[in-house]
RODO-2510 file (C-alpha; in nm, 4 decimals, decimal comma):
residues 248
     n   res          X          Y          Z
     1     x    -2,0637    -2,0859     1,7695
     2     x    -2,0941    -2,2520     1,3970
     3     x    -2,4339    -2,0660     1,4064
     4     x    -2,2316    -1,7444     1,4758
     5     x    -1,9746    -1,8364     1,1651
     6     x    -2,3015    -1,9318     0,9059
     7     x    -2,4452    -1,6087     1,0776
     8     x    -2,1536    -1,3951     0,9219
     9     x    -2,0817    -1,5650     0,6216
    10     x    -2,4662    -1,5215     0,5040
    11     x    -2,4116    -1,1759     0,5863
    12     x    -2,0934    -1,0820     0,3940
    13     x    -2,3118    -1,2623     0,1125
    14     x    -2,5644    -0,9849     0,1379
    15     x    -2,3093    -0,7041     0,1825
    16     x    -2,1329    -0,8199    -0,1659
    17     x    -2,4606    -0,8476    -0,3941
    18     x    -2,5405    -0,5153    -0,1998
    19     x    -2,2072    -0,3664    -0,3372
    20     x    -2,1821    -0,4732    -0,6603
    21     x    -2,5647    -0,3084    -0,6814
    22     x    -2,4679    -0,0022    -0,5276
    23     x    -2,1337    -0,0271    -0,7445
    24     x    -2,3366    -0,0779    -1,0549
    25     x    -2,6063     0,2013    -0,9865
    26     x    -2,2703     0,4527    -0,9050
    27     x    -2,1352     0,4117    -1,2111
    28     x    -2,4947     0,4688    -1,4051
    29     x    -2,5548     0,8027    -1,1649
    30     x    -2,1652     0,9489    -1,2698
    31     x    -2,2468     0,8247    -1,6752
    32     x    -2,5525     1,0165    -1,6308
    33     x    -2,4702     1,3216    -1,4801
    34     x    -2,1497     1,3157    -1,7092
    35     x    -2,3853     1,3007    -2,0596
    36     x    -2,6180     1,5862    -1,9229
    37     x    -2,3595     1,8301    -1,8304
    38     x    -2,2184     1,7951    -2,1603
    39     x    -2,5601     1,8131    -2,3226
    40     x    -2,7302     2,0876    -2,1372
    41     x    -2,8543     2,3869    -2,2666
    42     x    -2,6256     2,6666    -2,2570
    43     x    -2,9322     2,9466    -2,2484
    44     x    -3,1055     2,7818    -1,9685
    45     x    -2,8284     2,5378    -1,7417
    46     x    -2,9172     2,2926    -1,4923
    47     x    -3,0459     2,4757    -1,1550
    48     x    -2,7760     2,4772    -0,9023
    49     x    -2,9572     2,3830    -0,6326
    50     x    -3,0308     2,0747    -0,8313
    51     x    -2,6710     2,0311    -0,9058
    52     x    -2,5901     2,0298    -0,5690
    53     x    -2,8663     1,7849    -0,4788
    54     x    -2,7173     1,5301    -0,7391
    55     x    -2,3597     1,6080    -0,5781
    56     x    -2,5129     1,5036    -0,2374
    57     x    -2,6883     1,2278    -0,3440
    58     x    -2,3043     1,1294    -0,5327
    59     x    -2,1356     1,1467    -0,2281
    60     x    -2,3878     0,9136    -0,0297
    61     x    -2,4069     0,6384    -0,2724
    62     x    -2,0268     0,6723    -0,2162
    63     x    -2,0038     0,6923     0,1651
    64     x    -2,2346     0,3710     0,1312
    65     x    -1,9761     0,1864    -0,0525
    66     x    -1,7147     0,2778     0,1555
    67     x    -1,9316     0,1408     0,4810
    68     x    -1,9798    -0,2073     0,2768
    69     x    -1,6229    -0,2601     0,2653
    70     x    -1,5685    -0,1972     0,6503
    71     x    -1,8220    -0,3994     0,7186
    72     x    -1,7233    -0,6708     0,5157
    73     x    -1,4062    -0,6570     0,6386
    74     x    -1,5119    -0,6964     1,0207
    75     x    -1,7524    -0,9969     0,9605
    76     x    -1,4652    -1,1589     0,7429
    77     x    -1,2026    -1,1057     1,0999
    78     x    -1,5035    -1,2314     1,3343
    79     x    -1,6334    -1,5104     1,1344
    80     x    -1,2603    -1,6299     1,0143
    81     x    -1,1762    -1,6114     1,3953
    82     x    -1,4335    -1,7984     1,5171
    83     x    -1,3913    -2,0287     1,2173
    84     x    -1,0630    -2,1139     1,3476
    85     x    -1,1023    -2,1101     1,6758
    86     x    -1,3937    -2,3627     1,6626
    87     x    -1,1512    -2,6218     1,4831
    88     x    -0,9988    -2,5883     1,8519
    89     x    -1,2830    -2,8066     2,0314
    90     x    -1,2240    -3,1487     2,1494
    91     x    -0,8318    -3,0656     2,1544
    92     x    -0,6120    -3,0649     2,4329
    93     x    -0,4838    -2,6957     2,4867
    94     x    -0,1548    -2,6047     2,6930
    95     x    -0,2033    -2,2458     2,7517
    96     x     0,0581    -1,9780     2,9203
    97     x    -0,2293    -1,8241     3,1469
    98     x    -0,2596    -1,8206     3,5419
    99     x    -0,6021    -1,7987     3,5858
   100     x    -0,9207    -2,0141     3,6411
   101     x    -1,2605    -2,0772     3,8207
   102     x    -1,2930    -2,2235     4,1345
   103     x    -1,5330    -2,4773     4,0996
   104     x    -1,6641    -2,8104     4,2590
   105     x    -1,3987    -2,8086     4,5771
   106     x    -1,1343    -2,6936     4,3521
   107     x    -0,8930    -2,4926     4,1445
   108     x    -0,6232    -2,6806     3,8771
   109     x    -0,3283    -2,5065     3,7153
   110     x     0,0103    -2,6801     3,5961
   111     x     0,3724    -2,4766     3,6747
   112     x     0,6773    -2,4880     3,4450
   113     x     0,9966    -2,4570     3,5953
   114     x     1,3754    -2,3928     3,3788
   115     x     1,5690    -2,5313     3,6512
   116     x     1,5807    -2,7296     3,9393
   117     x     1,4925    -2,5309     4,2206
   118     x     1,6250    -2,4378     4,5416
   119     x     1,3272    -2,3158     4,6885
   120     x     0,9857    -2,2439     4,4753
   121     x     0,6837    -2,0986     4,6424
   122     x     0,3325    -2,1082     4,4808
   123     x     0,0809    -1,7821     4,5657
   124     x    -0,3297    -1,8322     4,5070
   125     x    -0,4341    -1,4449     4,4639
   126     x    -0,7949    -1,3732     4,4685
   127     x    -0,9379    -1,1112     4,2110
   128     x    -0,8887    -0,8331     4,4571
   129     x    -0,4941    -0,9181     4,4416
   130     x    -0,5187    -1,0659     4,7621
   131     x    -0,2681    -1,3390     4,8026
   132     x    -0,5517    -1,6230     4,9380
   133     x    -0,2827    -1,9250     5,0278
   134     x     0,0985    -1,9825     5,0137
   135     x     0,2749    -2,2825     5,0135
   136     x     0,5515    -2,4778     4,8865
   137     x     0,5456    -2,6091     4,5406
   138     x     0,4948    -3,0030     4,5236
   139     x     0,7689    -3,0276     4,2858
   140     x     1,1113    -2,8317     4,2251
   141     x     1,2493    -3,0169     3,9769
   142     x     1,3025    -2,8565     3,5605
   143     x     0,9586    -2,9207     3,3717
   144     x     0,6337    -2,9154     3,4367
   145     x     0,4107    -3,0264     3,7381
   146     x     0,0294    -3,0250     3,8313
   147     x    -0,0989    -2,8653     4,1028
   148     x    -0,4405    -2,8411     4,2727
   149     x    -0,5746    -2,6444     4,5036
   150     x    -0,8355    -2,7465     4,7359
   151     x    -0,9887    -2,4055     4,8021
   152     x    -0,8165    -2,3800     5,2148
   153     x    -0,6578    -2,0505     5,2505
   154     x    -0,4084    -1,9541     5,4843
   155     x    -0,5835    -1,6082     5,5666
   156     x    -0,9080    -1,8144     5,6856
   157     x    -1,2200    -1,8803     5,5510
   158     x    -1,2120    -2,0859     5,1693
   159     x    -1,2875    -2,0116     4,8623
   160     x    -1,6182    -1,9238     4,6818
   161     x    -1,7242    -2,0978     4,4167
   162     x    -1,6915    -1,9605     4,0322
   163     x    -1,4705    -1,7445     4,2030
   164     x    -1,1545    -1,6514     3,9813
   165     x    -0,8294    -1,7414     4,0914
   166     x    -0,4807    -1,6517     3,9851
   167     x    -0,1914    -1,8666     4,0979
   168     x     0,1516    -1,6951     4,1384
   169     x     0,5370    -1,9000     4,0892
   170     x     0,8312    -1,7550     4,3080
   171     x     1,1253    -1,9873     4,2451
   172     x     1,5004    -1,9383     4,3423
   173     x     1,8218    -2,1021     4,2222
   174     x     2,0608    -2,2558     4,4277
   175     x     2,2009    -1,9255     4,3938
   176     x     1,9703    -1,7556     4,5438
   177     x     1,9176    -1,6025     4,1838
   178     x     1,5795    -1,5913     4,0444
   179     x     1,4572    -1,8653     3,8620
   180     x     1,2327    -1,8440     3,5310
   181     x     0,8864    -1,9905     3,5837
   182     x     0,5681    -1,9967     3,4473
   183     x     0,2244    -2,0960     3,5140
   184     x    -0,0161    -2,2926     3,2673
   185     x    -0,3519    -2,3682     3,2140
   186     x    -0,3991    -2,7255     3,0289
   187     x    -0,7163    -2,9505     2,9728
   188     x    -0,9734    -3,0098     2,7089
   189     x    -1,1207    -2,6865     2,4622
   190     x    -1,5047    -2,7337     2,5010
   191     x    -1,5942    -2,3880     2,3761
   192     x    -1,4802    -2,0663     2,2136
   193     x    -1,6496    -1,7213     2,2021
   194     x    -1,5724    -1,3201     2,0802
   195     x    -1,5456    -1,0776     2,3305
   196     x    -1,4113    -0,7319     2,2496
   197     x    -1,3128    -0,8435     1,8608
   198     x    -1,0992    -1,1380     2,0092
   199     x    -1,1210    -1,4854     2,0717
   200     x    -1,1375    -1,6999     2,3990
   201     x    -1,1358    -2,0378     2,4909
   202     x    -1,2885    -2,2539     2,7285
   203     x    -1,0489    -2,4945     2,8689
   204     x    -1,0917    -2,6955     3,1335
   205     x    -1,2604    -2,4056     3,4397
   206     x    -1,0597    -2,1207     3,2726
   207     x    -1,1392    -1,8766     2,9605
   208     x    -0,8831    -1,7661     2,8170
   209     x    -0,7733    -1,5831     2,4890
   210     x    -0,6912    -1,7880     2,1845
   211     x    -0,3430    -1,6042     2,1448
   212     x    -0,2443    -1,7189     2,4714
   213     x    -0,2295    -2,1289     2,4100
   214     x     0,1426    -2,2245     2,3148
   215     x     0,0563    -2,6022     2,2558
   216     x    -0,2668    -2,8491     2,1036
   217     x    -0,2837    -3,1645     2,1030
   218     x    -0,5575    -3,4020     1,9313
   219     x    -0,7523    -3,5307     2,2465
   220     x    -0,6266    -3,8884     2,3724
   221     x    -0,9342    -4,1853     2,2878
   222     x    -0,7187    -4,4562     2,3011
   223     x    -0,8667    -4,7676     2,4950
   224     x    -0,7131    -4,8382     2,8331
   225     x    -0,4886    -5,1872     2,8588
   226     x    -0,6196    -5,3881     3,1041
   227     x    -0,5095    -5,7372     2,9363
   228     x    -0,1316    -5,7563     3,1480
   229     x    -0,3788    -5,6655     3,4893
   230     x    -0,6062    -5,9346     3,3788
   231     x    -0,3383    -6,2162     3,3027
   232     x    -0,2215    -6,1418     3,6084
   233     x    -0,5140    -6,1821     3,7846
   234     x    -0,5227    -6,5179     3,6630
   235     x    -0,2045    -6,6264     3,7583
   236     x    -0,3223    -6,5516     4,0905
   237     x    -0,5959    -6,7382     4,1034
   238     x    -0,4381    -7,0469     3,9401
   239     x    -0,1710    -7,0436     4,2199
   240     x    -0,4092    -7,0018     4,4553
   241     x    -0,6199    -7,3085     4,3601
   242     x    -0,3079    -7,5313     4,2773
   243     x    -0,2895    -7,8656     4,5197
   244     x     0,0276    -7,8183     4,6272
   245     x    -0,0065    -7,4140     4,7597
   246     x    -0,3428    -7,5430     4,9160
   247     x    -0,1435    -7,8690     5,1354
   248     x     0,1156    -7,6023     5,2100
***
């Protein structure tokens, strides 16, 4: 993808010295055409035909210009996208989208709930819009709560693998009202790409668009405490081997 971003940027570089040459020649062909108008000879005037060939010519160097700018313009919104979009890797993304691969035995999304729930039902729809399994969520309480699906369905058969998968968040008050929920997609940015002039993400099994992640966090590398497990450890041992544990 930084190949993609140099790509551009050594592009736009060509377009602009392009320009400014097509800029500078423009200006030379209207001073030009300017001085021999003015100087032509009024017994014998430049042929029309010729005129109008100049005219054309004009009105391409001018039409080229104009195509410099719009292309300059859409290498600066792909390259700038990408550009930010690849600061993105490494991070950990939280992004408001229900959808992701099914791979290796199974399917991960996270749920956000308002409220505590009376009742909250989770749906895995397939790409046809086939709800796949149904079940009760884990967790009903306000915040947010991990879920995993392990590719059973409850219409028979399981899932396929790379298969897309949408998961679904029906929750209910104590009221009986409905409940605001959403579902989230959260884990580690590994990639980004352009598709259709916008910018996706790879996180975790999903891809998703860039303008659909609400939170990013730098990526946690900090070394796991083991010290209190291995004191402990110790303790046990020393009590073990002490005389008077050992006679008891």
């Amino acid at each position: 993808m930084v190949d993609a971003v140099t790509t551009a940027n050594n592009a736009a570089g060509r377009i602009n010295a392009g320009q400014t040459m097509l800029a500078s020649n423009f200006e030379t062909f209207l001073s030009l055409l300017t001085a021999q108008l003015k100087n032509q000879d009024p017994l014998s005037p430049v042929d029309s035909n010729q005129f109008t060939a100049q005219l054309t010519q004009m009105a391409g160097v001018e039409q080229q210009l104009l195509t410099n700018e719009l292309l300059k313009g859409m290498l600066a919104a792909q390259g700038g996208g990408l550009g930010d979009a690849a600061d993105f890797i490494g991070k950990e993304a939280t992004a408001a989208w229900p959808a992701t691969r099914f791979q290796d035995g199974q399917a991960s999304w996270s749920y956000e709930l308002a409220g505590n729930a009376a009742s909250a039902t989770l749906q895995v729809v397939n790409g046809a819009g086939q709800v796949v399994w149904q079940g009760d969520a884990p967790d009903k309480t306000t915040g947010v709560h991990d879920f995993t699906w392990d590719g059973e369905t409850t219409t028979g058969g399981n899932a396929q693998e790379d298969e897309v998968y949408t998961l679904k968040v029906v929750a209910k008050d104590a009221a009986g009202g409905d409940l605001d929920a959403q579902v989230l997609t959260r884990g580690r940015v590994s990639g980004v790409e352009m598709y259709d002039g916008e910018v996706y993400l790879t996180v975790g099994a999903a891809v998703l668009p860039m303008s659909s992640v609400i939170a990013l966090e730098e990526a946690s590398s900090a070394p796991v405490d083991t010290a209190g497990d291995d004191e402990s450890l110790l303790a046990s041992v020393a009590s073990a081997m002490n005389p008077l544990n050992l006679l008891s």
